[in-house]
C-alpha positions in Angstrom: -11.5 -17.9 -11.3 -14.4 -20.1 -11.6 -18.1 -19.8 -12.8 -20.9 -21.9 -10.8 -24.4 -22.4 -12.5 -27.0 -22.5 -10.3 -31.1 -22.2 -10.1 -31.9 -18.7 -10.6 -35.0 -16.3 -10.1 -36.3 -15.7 -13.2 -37.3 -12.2 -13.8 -35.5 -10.8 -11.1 -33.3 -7.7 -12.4 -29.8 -8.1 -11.9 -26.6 -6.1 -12.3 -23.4 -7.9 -14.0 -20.4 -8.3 -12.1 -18.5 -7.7 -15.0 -20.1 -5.0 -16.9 -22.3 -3.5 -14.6 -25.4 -3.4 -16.7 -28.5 -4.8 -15.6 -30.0 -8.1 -16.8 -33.3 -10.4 -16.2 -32.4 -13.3 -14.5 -33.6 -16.6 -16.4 -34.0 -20.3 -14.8 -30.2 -20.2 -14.6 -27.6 -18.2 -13.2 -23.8 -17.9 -13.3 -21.7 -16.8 -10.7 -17.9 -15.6 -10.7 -15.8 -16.5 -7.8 -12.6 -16.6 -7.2 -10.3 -19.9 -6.7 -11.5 -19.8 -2.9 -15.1 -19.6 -3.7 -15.6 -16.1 -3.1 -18.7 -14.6 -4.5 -18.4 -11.9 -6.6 -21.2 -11.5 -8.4 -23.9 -13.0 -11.7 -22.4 -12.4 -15.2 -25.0 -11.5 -18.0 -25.5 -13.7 -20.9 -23.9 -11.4 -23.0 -20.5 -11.3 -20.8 -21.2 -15.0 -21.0 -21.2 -15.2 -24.4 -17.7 -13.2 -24.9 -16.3 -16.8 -23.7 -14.3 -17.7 -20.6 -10.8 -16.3 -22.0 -12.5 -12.9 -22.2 -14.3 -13.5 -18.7 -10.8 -14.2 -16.8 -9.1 -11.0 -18.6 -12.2 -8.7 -16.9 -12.2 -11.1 -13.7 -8.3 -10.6 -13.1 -8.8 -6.5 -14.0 -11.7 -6.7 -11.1 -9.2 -8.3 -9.0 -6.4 -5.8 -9.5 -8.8 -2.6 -9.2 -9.5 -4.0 -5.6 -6.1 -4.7 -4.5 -4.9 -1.5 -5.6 -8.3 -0.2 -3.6 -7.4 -1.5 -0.8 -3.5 -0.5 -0.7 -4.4 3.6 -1.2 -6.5 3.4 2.0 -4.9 5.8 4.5 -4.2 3.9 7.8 -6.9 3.5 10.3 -6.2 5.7 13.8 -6.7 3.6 16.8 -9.5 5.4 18.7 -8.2 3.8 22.0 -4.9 5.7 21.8 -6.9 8.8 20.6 -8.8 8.5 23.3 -5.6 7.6 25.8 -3.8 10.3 24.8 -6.5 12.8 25.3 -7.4 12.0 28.7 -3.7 12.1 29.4 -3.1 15.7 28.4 -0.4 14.4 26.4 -0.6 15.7 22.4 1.8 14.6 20.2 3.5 17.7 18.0 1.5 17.3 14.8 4.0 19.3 11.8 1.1 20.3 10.0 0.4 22.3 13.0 3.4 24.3 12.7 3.4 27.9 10.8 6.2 29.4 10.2 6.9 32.5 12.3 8.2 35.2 10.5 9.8 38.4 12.5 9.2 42.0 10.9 12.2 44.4 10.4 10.2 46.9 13.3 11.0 44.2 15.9 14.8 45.1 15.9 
């Protein structure tokens, strides 16, 4: 994690990164990135003032919400083989297709 200071637009309304509410920017701002540089957002003076300890345990939380985000995603389908396999005729036997037939005592 890291935390750049740079000029800000004061007045400007802002949401925190951190804890979502929304604060007035003043002649400075800080911003939380991660150890690449990645922008993630300004942190309020008063996430500011719960010191940097307290700033990494909500920056690595962030981090693991969005990983774990990312892994629940359902796989994409490829609309090129959607498409391919339509104009083909060919259709894959989907099982949630299938319904079970039952045969009635009257068919005997």
């Amino acid at each position: 994690m890291q935390l750049q200071v740079e000029c800000g637009f004061p007045g400007l309304a802002q949401p925190c990164s951190l804890c979502e509410q929304s604060f007035e920017m003043k002649e400075g701002r800080v911003i939380l990135c991660d150890d690449q540089g990645d922008r993630y957002g300004e942190v309020c003076p008063q996430c500011i003032s719960r010191g940097v300890h307290w700033i990494n345990h909500q920056f690595e939380r962030m981090v693991q919400q969005v990983s774990r985000a990312h892994r629940m995603k359902p796989p994409k389908r490829n609309p090129v083989i959607e498409e391919i396999m339509s104009v083909s005729g060919e259709r894959r036997h989907d099982p949630s297709e299938v319904r079970s037939q039952t045969l009635s005592s009257n068919a005997f």
